[in-house]
N, CA, C and O atoms as CSV, one atom per row, in Angstrom:
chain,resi,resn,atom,element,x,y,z
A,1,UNK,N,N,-84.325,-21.410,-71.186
A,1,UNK,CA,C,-85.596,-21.110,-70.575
A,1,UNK,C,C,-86.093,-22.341,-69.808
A,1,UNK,O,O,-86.525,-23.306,-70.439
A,2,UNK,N,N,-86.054,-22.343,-68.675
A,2,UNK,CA,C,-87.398,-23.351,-67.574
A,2,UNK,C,C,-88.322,-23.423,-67.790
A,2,UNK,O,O,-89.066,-22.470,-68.023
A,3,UNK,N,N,-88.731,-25.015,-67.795
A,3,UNK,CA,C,-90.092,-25.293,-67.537
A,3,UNK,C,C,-90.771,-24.481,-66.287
A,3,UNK,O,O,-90.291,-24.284,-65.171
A,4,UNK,N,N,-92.333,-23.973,-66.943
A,4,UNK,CA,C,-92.972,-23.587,-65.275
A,4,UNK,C,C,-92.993,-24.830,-64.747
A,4,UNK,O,O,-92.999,-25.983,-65.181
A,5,UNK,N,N,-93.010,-24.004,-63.136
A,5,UNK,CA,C,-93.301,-25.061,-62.378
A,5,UNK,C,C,-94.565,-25.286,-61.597
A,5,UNK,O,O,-94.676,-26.112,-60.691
A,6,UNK,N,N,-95.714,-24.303,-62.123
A,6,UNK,CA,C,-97.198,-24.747,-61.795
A,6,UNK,C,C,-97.607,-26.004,-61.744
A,6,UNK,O,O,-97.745,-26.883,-60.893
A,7,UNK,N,N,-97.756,-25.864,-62.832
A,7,UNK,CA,C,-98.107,-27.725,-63.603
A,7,UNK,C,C,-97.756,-28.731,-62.819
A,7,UNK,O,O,-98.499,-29.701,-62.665
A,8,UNK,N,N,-96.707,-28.634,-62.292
A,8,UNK,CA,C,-96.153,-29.608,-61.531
A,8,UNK,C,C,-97.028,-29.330,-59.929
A,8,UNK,O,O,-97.587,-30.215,-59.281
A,9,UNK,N,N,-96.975,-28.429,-59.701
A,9,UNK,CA,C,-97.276,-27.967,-58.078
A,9,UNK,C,C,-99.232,-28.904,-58.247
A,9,UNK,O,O,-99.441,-29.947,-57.626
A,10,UNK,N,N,-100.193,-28.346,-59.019
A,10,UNK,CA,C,-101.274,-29.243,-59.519
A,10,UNK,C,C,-100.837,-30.102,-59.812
A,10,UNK,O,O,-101.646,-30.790,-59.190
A,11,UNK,N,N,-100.080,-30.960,-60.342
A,11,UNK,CA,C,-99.968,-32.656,-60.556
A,11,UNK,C,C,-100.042,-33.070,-58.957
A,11,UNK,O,O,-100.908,-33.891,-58.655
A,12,UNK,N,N,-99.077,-32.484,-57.780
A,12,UNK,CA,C,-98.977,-32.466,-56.184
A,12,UNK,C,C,-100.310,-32.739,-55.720
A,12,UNK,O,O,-100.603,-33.770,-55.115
A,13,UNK,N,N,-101.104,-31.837,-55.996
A,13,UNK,CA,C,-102.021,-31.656,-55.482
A,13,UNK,C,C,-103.421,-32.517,-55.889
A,13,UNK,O,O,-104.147,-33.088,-55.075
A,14,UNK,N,N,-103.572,-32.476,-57.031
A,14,UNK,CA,C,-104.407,-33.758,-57.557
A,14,UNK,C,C,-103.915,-35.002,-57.350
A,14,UNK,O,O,-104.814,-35.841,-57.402
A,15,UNK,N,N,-102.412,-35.632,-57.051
A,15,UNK,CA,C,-102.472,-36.708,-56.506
A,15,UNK,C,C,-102.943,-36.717,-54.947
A,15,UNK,O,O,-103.614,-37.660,-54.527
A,16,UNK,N,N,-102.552,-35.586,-54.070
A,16,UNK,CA,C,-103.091,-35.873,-53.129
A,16,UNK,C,C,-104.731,-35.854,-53.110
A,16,UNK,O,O,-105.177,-36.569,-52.212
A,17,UNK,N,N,-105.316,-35.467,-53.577
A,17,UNK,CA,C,-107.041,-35.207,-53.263
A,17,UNK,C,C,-107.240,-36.726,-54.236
A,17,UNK,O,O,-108.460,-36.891,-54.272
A,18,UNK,N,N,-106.663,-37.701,-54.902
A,18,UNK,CA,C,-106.625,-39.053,-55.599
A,18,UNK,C,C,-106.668,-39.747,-54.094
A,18,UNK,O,O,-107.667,-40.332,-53.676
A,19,UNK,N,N,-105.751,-39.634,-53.534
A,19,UNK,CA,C,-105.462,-40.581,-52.088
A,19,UNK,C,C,-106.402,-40.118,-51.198
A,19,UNK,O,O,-106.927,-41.020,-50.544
A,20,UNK,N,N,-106.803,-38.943,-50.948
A,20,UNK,CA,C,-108.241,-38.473,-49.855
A,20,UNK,C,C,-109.017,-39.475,-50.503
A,20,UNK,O,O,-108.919,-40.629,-50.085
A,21,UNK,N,N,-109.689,-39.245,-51.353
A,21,UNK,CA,C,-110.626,-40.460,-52.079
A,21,UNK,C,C,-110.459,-41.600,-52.146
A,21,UNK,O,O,-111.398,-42.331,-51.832
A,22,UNK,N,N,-109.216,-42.171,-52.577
A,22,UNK,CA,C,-108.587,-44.155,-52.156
A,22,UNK,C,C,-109.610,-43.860,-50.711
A,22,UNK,O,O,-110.775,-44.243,-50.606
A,23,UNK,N,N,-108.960,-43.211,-49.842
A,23,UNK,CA,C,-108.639,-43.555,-47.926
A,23,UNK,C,C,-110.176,-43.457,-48.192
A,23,UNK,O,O,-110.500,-44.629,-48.384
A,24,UNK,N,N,-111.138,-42.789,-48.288
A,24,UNK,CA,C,-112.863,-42.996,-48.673
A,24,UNK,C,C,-113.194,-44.187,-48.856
A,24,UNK,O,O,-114.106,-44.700,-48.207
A,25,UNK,N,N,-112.278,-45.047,-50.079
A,25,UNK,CA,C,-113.030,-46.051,-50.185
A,25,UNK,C,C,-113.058,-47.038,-49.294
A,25,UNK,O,O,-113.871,-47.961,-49.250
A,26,UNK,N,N,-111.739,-46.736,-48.253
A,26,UNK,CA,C,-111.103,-48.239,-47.387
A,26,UNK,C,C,-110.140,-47.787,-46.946
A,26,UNK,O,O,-109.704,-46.690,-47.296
A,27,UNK,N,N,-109.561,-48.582,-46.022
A,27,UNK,CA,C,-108.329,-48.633,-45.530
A,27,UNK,C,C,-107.138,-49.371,-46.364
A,27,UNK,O,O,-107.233,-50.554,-46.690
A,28,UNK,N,N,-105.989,-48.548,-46.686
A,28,UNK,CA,C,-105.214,-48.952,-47.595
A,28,UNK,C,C,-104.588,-50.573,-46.985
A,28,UNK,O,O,-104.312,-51.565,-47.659
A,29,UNK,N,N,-104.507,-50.397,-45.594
A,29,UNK,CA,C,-103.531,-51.307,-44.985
A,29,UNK,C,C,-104.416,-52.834,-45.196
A,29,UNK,O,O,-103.920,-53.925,-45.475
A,30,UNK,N,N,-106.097,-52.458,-44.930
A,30,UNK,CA,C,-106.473,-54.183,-45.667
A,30,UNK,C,C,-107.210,-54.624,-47.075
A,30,UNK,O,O,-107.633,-55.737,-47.391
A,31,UNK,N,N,-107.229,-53.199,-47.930
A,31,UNK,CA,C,-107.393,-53.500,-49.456
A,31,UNK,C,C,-105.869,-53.445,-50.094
A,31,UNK,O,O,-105.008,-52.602,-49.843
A,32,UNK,N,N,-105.769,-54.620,-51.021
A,32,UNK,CA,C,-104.518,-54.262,-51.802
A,32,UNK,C,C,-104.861,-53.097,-52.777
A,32,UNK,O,O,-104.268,-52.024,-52.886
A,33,UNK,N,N,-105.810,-53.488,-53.372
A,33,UNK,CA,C,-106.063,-52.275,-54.577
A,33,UNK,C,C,-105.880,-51.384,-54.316
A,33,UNK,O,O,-105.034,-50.741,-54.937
A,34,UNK,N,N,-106.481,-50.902,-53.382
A,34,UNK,CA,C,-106.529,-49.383,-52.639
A,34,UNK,C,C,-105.007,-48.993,-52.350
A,34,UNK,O,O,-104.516,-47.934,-52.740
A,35,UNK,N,N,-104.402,-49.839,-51.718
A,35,UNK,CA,C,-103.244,-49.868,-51.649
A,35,UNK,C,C,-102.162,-49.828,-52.781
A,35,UNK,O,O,-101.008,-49.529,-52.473
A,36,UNK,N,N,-102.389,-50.028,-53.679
A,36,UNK,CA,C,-101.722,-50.248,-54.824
A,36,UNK,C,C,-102.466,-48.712,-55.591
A,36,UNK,O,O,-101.652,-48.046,-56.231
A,37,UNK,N,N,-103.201,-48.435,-55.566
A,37,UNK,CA,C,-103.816,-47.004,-55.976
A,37,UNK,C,C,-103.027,-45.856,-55.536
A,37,UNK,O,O,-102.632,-44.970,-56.293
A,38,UNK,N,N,-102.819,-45.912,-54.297
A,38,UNK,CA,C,-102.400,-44.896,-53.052
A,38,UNK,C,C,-100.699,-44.812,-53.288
A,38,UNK,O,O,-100.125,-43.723,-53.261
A,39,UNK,N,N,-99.878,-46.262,-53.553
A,39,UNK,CA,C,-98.496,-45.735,-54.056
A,39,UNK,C,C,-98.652,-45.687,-55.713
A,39,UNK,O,O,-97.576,-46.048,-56.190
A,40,UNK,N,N,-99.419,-45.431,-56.548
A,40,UNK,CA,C,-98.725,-45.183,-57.562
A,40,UNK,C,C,-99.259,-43.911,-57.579
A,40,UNK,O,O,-99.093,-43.458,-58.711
A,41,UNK,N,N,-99.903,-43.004,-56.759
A,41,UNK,CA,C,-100.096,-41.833,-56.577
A,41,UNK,C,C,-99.081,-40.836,-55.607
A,41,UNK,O,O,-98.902,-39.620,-55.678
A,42,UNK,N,N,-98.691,-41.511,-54.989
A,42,UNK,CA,C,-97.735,-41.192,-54.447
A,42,UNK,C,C,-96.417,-41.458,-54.940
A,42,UNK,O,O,-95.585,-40.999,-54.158
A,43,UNK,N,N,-95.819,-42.115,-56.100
A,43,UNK,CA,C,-95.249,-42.253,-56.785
A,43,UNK,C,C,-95.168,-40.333,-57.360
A,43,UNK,O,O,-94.511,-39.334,-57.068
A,44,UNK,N,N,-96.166,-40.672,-58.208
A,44,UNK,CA,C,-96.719,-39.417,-58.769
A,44,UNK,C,C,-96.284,-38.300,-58.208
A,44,UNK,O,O,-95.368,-37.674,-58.742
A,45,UNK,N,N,-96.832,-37.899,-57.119
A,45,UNK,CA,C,-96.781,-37.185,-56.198
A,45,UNK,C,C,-95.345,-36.427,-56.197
A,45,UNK,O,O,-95.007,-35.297,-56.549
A,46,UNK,N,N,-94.620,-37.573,-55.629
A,46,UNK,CA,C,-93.004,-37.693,-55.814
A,46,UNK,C,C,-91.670,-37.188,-56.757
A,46,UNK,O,O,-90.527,-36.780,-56.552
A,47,UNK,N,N,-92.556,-37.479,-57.921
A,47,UNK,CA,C,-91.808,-37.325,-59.030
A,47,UNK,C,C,-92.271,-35.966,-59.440
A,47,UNK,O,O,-91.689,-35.275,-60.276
A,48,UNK,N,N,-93.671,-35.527,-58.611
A,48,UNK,CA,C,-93.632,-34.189,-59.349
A,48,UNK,C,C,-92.562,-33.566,-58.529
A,48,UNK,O,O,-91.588,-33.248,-59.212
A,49,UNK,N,N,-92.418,-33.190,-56.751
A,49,UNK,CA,C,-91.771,-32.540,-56.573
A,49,UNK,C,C,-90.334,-32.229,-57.041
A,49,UNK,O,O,-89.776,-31.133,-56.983
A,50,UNK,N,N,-89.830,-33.396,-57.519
A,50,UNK,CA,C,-88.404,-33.029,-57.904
A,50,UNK,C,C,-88.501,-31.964,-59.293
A,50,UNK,O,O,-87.513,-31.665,-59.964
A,51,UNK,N,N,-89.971,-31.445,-59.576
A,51,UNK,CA,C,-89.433,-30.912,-60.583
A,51,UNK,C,C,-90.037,-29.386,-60.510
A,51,UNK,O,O,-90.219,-28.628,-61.462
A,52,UNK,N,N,-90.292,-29.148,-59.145
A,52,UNK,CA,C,-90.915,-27.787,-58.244
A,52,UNK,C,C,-89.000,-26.867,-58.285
A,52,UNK,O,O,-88.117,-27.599,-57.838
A,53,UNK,N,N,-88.752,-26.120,-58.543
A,53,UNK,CA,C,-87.738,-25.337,-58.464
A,53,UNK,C,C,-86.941,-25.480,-56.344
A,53,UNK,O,O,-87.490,-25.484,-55.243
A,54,UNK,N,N,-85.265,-25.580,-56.886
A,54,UNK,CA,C,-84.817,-25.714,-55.308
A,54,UNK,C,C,-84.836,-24.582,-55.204
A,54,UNK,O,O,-85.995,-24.933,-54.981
A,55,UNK,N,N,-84.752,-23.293,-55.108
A,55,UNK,CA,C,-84.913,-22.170,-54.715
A,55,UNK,C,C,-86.213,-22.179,-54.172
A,55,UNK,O,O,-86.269,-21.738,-53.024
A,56,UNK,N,N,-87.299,-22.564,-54.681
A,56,UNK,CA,C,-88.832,-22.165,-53.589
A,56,UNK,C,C,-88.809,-23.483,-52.819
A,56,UNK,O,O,-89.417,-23.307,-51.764
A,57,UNK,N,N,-88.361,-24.705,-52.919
A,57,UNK,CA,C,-88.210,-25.721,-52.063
A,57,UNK,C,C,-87.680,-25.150,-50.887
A,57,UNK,O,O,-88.198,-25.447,-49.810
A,58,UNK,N,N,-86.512,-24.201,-50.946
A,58,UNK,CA,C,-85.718,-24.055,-49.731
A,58,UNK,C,C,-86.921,-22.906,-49.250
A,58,UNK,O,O,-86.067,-23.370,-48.495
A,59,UNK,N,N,-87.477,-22.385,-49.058
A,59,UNK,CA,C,-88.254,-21.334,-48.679
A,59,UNK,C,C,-88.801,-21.931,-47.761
A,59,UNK,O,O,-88.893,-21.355,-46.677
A,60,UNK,N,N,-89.452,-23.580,-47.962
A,60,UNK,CA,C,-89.745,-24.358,-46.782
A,60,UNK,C,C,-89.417,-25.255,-46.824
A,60,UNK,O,O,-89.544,-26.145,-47.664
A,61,UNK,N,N,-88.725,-25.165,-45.544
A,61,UNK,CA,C,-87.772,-26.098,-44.715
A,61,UNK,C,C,-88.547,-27.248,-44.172
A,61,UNK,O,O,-88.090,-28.391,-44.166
A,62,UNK,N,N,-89.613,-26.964,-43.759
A,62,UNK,CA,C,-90.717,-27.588,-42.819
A,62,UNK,C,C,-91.082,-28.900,-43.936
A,62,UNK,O,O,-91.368,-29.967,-43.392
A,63,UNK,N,N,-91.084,-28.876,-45.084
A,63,UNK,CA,C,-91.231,-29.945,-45.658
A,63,UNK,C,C,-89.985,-30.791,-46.196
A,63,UNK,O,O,-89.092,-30.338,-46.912
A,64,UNK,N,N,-90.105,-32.329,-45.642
A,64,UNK,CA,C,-88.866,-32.546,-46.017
A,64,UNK,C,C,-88.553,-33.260,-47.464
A,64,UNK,O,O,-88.398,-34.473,-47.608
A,65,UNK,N,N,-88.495,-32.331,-48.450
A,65,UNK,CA,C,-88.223,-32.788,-49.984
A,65,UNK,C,C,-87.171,-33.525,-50.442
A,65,UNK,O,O,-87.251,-33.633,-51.666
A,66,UNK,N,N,-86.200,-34.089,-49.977
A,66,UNK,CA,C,-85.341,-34.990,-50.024
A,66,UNK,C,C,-86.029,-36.437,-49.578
A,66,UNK,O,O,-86.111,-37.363,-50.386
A,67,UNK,N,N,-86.368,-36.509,-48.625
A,67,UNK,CA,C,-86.826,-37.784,-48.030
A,67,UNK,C,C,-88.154,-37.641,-49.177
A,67,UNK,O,O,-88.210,-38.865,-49.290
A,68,UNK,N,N,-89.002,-37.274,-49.895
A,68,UNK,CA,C,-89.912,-37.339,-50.820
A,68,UNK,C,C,-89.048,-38.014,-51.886
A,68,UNK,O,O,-89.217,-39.155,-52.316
A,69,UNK,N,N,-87.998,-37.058,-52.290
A,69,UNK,CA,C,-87.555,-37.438,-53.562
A,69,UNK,C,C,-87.351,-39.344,-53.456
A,69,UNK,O,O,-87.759,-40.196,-54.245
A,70,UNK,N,N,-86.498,-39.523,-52.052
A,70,UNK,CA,C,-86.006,-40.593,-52.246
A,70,UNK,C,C,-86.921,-41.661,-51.162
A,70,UNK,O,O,-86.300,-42.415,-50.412
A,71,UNK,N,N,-88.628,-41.631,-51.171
A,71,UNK,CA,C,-89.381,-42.343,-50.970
A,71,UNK,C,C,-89.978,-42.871,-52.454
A,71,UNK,O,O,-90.565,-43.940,-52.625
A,72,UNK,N,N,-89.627,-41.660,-53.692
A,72,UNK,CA,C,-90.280,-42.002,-54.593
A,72,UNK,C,C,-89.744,-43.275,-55.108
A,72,UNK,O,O,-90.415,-44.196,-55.574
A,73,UNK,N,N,-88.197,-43.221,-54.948
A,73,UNK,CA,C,-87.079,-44.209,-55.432
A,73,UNK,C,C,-87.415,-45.354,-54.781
A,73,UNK,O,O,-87.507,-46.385,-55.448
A,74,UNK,N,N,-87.666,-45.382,-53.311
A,74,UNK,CA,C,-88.310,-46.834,-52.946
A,74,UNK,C,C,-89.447,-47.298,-53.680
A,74,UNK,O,O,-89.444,-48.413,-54.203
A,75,UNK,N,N,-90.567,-46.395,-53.765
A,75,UNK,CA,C,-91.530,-47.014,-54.035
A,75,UNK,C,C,-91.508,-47.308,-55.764
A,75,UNK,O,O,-92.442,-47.947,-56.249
A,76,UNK,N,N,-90.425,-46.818,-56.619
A,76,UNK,CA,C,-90.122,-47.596,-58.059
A,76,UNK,C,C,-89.821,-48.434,-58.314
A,76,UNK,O,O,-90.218,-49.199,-59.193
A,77,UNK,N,N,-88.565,-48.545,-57.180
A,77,UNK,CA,C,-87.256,-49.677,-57.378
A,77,UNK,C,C,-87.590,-50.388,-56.389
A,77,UNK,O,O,-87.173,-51.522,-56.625
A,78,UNK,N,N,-88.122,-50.359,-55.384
A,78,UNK,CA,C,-88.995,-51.250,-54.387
A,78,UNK,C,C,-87.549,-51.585,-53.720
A,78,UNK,O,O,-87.386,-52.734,-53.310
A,79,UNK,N,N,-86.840,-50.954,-53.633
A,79,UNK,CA,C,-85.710,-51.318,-52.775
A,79,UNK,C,C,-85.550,-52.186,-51.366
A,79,UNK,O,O,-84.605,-52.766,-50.831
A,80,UNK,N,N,-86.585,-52.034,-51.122
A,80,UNK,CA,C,-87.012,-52.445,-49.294
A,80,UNK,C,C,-87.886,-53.687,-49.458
A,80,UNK,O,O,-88.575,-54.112,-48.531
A,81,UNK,N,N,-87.822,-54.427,-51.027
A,81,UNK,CA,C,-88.450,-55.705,-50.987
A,81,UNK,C,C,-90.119,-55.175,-50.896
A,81,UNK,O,O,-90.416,-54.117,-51.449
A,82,UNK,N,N,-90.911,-55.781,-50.347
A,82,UNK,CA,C,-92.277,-55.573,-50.369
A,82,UNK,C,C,-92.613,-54.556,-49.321
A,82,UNK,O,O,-92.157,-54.665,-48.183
A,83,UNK,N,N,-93.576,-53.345,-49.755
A,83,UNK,CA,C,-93.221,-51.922,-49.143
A,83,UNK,C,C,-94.534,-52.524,-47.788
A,83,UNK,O,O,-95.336,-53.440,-47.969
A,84,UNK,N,N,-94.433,-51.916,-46.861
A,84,UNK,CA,C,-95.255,-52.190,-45.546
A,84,UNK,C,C,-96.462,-51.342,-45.985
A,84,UNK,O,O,-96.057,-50.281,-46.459
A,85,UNK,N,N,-97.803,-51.440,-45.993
A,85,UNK,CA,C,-98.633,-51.075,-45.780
A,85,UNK,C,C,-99.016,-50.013,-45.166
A,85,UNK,O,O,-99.530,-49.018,-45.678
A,86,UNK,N,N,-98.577,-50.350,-43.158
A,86,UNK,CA,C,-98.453,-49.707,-42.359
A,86,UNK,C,C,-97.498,-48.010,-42.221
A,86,UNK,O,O,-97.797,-47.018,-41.555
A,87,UNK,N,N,-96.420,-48.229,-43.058
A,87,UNK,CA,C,-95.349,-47.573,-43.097
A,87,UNK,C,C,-95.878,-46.505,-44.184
A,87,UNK,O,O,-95.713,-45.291,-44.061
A,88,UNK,N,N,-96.376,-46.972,-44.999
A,88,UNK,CA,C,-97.581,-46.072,-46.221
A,88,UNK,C,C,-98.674,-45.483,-45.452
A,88,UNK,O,O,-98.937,-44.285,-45.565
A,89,UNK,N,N,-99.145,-46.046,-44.890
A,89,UNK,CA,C,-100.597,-44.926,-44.155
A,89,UNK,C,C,-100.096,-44.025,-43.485
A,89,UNK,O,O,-100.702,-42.966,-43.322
A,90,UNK,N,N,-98.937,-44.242,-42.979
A,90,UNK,CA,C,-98.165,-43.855,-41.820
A,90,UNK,C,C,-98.152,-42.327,-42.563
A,90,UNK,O,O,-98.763,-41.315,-42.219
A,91,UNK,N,N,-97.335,-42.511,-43.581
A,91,UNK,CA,C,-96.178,-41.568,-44.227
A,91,UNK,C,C,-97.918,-40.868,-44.751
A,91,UNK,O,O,-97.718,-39.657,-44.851
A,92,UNK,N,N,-98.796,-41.034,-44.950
A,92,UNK,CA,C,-100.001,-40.278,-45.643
A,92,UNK,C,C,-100.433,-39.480,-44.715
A,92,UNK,O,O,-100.580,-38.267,-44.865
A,93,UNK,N,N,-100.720,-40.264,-43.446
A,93,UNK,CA,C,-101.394,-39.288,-42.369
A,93,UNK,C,C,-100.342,-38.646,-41.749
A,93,UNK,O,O,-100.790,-38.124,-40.728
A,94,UNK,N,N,-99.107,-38.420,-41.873
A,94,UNK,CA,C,-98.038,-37.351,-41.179
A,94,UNK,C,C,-97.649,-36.806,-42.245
A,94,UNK,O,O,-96.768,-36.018,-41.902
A,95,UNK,N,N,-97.790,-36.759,-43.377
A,95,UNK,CA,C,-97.032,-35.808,-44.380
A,95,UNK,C,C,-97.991,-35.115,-45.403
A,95,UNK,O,O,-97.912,-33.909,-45.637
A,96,UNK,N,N,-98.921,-35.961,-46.014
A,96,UNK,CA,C,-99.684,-35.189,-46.878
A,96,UNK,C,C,-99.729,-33.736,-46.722
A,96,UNK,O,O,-99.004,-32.932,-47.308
A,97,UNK,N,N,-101.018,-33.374,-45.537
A,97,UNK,CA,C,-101.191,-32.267,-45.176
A,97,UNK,C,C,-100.824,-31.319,-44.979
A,97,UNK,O,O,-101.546,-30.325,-45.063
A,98,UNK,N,N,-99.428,-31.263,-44.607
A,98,UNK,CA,C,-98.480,-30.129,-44.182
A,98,UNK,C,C,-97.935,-29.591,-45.996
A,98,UNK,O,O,-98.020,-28.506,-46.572
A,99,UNK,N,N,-97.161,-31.500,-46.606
A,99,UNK,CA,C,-97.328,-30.708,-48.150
A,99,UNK,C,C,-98.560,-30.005,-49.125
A,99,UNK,O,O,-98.471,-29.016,-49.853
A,100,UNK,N,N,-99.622,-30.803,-48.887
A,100,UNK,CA,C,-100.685,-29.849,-49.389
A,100,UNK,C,C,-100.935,-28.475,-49.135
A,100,UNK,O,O,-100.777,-27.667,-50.050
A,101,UNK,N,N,-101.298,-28.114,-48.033
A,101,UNK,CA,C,-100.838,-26.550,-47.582
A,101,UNK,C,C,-99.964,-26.164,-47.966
A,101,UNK,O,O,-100.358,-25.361,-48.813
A,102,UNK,N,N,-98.583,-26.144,-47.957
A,102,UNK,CA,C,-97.180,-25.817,-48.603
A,102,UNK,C,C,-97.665,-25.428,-50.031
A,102,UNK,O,O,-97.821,-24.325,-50.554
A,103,UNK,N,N,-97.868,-26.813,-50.530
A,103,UNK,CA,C,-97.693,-26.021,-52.077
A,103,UNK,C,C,-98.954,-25.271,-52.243
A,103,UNK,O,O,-98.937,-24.399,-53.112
A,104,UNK,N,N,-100.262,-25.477,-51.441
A,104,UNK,CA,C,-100.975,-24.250,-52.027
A,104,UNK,C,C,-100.564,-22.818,-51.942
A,104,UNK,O,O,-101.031,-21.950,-52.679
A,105,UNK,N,N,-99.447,-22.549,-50.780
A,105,UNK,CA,C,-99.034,-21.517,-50.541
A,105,UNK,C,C,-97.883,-21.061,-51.345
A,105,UNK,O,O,-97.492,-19.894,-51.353
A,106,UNK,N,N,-97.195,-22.317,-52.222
A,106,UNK,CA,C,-96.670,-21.636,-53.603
A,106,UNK,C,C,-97.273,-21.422,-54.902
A,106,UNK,O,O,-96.780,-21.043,-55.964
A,107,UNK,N,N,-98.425,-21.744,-54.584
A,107,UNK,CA,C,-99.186,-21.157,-55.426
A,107,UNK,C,C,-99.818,-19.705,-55.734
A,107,UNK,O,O,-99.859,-19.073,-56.790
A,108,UNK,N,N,-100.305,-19.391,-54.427
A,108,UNK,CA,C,-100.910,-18.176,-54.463
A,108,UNK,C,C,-99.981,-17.268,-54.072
A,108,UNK,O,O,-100.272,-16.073,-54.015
């Protein structure tokens, strides 16, 4: 028997509405905190999708869940040395949104 995979789809989603609120307080790129708030939520974020079922993953294509999985791996293992700031706001304001919508729409 499988874990549901609700739980997980809300963990998605409450980290993102965590980072709407960081980006409220400041700009990640010249607070560290904020910055440091914003990837371990996105960490989060990350680690939930790998555990959203690949059968409704493939349903949308439009999100790219591989490059999630293995942004999460940078931002653990810090592979890339000290992560860019820039490259983080970046990845927030072009990706969030499209996943937020997505999974609300595996939701309902």
């Amino acid at each position: 028997m499988s874990k549901p995979w609700q739980p997980y789809a809300f963990h998605i989603l409450d980290s993102i509405g965590k980072i709407r609120r960081i980006q409220k307080r400041g700009d990640i790129r010249q607070d560290d905190i904020l910055y440091d708030a914003a990837l371990r939520n996105l960490q989060t974020l990350s680690e939930a999708t790998q555990q959203l079922p690949t059968e409704l993953k493939q349903q949308y294509p439009d999100i790219p869940w591989r490059e999630i999985s293995g942004f999460r791996n940078i931002l653990v293992h810090n592979y890339l040395g000290d992560i860019d700031a820039q490259t983080v706001a970046a990845v927030i304001e072009q990706y969030l949104q499209p996943l937020e919508n997505t999974v609300k729409k595996m939701l309902s």
